[in-house]
C-alpha positions as a Markdown table, in Angstrom:
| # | Residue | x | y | z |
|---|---|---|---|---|
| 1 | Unk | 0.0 | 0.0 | 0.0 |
| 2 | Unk | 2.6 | 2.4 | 0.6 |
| 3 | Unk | 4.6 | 1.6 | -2.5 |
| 4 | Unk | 1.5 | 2.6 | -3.9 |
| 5 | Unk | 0.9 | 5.9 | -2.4 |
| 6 | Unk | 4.0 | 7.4 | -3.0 |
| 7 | Unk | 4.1 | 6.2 | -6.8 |
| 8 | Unk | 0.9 | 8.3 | -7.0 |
| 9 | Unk | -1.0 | 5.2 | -7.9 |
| 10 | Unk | -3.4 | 5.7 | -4.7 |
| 11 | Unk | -5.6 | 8.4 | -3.9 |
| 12 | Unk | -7.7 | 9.6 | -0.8 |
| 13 | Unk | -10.8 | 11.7 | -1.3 |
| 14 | Unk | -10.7 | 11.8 | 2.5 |
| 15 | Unk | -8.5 | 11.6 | 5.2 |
| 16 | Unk | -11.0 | 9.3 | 7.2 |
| 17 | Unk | -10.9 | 6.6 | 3.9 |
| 18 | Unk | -6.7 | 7.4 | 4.1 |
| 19 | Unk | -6.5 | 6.4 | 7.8 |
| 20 | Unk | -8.7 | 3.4 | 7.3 |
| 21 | Unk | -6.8 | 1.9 | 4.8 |
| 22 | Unk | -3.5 | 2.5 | 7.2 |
| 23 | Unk | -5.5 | 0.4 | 10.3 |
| 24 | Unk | -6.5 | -1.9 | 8.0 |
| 25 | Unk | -2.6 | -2.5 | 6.5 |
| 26 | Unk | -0.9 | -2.7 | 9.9 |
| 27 | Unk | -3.7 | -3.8 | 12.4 |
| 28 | Unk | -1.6 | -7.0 | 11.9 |
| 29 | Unk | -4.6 | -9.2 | 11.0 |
| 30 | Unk | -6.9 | -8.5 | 13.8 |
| 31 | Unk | -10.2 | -9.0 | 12.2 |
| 32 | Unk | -12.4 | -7.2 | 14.3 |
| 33 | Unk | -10.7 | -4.0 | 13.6 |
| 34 | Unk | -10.3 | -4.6 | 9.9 |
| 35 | Unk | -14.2 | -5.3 | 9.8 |
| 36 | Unk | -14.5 | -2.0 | 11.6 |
| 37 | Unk | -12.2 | 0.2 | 9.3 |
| 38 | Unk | -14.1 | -1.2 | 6.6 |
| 39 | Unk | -17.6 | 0.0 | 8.1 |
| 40 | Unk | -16.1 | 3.7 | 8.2 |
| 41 | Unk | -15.4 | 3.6 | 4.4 |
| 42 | Unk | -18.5 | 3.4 | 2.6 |
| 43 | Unk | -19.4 | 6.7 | 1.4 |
| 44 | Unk | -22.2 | 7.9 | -0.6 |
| 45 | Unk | -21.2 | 10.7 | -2.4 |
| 46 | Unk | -22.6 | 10.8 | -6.0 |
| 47 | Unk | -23.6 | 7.4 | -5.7 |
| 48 | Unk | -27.3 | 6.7 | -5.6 |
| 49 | Unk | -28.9 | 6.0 | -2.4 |
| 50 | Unk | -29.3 | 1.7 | -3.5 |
| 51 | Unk | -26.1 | 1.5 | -3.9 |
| 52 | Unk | -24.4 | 3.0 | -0.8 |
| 53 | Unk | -27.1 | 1.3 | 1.4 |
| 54 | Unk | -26.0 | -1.9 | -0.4 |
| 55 | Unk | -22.2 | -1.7 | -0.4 |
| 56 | Unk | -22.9 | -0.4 | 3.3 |
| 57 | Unk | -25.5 | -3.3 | 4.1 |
| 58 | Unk | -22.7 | -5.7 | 3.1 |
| 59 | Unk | -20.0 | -4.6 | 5.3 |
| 60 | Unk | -22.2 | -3.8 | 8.0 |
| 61 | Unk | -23.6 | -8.1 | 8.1 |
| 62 | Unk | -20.0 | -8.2 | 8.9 |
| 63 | Unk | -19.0 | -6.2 | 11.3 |
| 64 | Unk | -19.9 | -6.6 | 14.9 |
| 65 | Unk | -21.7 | -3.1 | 14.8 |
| 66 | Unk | -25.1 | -3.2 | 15.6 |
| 67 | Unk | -28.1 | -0.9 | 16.5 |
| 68 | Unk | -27.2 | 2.9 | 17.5 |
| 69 | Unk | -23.7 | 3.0 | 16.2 |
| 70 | Unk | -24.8 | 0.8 | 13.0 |
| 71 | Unk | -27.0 | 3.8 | 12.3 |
| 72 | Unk | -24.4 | 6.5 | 13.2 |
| 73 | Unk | -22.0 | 5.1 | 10.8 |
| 74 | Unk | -24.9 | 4.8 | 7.9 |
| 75 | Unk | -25.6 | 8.7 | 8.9 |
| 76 | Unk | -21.9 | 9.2 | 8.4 |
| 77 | Unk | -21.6 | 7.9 | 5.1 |
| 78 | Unk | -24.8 | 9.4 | 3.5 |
| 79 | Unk | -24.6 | 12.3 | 1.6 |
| 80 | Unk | -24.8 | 15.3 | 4.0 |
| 81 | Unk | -27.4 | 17.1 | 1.3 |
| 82 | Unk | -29.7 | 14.0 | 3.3 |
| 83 | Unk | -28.9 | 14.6 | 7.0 |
């Protein structure tokens, strides 16, 4: 991932997605936290609502988040045109 990042090949619209990735690469396989990082990534964007509440309905079945911050994290990601 480095490697990648200073070639220019990689490229962060946020810092939040950037420091994701960087738990994700040295959390030294703990799966817990990898499931987590991924939970913070999903972002809606331009995207249409389907398809960020299904790319963040499948990471969400696997994370261990559930009910208030489950929500929180989908409130996150949404377009903040929505809140």
């Amino acid at each position: 991932m480095l490697e990648n990042l200073e070639r220019g090949f990689l490229k962060y619209e946020t810092v939040r997605r950037f420091l994701a990735d960087i738990r994700k690469e040295f959390s030294g396989g703990d799966e817990e936290s990898i499931k987590v990082a991924e939970l913070k990534r999903p972002e809606q964007g331009r995207k249409m609502m389907e398809e960020f509440v299904q790319k963040f309905s499948k990471v969400a079945r696997e994370s261990r988040y559930k009910e208030r911050p489950l929500v929180e994290e989908f409130k996150r990601g949404i377009n903040t045109m929505i809140h």
